[in-house]
N, C-alpha and C positions, 0 to 999 in steps of 0.2 A: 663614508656611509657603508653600512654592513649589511648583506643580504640577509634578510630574516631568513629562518629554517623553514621551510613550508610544509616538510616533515610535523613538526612541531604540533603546529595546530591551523586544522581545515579551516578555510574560511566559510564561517556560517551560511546556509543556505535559509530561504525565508521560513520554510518549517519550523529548521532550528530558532529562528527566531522568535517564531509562534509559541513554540513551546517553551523558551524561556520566558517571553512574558506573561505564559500560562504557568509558569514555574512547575514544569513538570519534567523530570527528571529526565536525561537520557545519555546516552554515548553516542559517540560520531564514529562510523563505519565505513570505509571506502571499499568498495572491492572492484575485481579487473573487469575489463568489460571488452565487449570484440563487438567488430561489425555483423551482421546476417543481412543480406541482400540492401534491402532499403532502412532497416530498423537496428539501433544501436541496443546490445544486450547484456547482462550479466555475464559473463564468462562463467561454467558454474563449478569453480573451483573457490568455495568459500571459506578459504582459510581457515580450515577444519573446526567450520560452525556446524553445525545437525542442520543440515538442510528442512528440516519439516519446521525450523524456527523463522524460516528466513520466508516470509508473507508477501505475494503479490497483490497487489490492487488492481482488480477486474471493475470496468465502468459498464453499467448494463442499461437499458431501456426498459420500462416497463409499463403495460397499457393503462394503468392508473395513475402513477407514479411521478413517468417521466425519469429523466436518471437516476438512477443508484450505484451502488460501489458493494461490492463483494470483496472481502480480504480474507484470503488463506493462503494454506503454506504452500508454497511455491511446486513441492513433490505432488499435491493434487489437483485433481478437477474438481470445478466446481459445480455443482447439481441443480442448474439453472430451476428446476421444477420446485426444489425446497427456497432458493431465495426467493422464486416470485409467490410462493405459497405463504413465508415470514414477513414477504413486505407489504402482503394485500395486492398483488398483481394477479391478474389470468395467465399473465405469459411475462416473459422476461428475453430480452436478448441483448447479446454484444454489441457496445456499439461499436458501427467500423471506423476500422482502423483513421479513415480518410475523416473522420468527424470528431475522433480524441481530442486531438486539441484546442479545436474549437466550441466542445462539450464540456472541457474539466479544465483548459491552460495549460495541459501539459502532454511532453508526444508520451509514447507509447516507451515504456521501460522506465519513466519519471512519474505514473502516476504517485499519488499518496492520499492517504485521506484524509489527513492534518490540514493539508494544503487543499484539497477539493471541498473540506467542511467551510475550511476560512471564507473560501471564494465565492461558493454554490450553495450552501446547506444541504445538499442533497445525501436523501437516507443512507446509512452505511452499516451497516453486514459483518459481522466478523465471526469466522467459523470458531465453535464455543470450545475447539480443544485449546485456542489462546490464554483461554481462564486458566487453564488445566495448569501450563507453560509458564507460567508468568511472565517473565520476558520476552517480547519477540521484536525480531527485526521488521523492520517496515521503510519505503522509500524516503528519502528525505526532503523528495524536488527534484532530483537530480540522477541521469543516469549514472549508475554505479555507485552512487552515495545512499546511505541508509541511517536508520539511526536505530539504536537498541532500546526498546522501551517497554514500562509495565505496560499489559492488555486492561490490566481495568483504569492505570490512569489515562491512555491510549480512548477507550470508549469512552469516557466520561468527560475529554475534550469534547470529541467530535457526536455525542451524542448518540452511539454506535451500540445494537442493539446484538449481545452472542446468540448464536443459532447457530443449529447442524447444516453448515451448508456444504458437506463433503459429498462428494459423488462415489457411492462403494462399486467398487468390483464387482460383476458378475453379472 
């Protein structure tokens, strides 16, 4: 018996699965990851990707709403006052950290919104410079693992609606 290469090719995460049975196109990404106190994280050494392509998913609360998902690029904040303004909220917040997983299924640094549309249907957000990009990275389920994908095949799974959700300077 011969050790497969595990080099070779990642074993699919449920995303990835999702998204081949939605046949939408993508690449599989790993990058390095370190501990930080309680929470496993990105290492942010992106193997010389442009970090403003590589997209975090923020799960938010909102007083109409109930959860939503904000996804931008990882270099910014996000402008809680324009997501709750695009979702029809009065207010919007984070949910804590201690209620992630029991809010979306997944801890903190695996959120995604392929996998929280599948789970929850809950509304999702995507800051509109992803149109601009066309391809962006996004989690794939898994800490450190991501997947490389179009932004409109990306919103047009999860039902994902572009907005200015960047928080400027100043």
């Amino acid at each position: 018996m011969s050790k497969k290469n595990k080099k070779s090719k990642l074993k699919k995460t449920q995303v990835e699965q999702i998204l081949d049975k939605n046949k939408v196109s993508y690449q599989q990404f790993e990058f390095p990851t370190h501990q930080d106190g309680d929470v496993r994280t990105m290492t942010v050494d992106h193997l010389d990707i442009d970090e403003h392509h590589i997209y975090k998913t923020l799960v938010l609360s909102g007083n109409v709403t109930g959860p939503l998902v904000g996804v931008i690029p990882i270099d910014n904040h996000l402008d809680e006052k324009k997501l709750a303004k695009v979702s029809g909220n009065k207010k919007v917040d984070m949910v804590p950290l201690k209620n992630l997983l029991k809010t979306t299924g997944y801890v903190h640094g695996a959120n995604t919104p392929v996998g929280i549309y599948e789970k929850h249907h809950y509304p999702i957000f995507i800051d509109s410079v992803a149109r601009e990009q066309g391809e962006i990275y996004v989690s794939s389920g898994k800490i450190g693992r991501s997947v490389k994908v179009n932004a409109e095949d990306l919103a047009q799974l999860v039902h994902a609606k572009f907005a200015d959700l960047e928080q400027k300077e100043g």
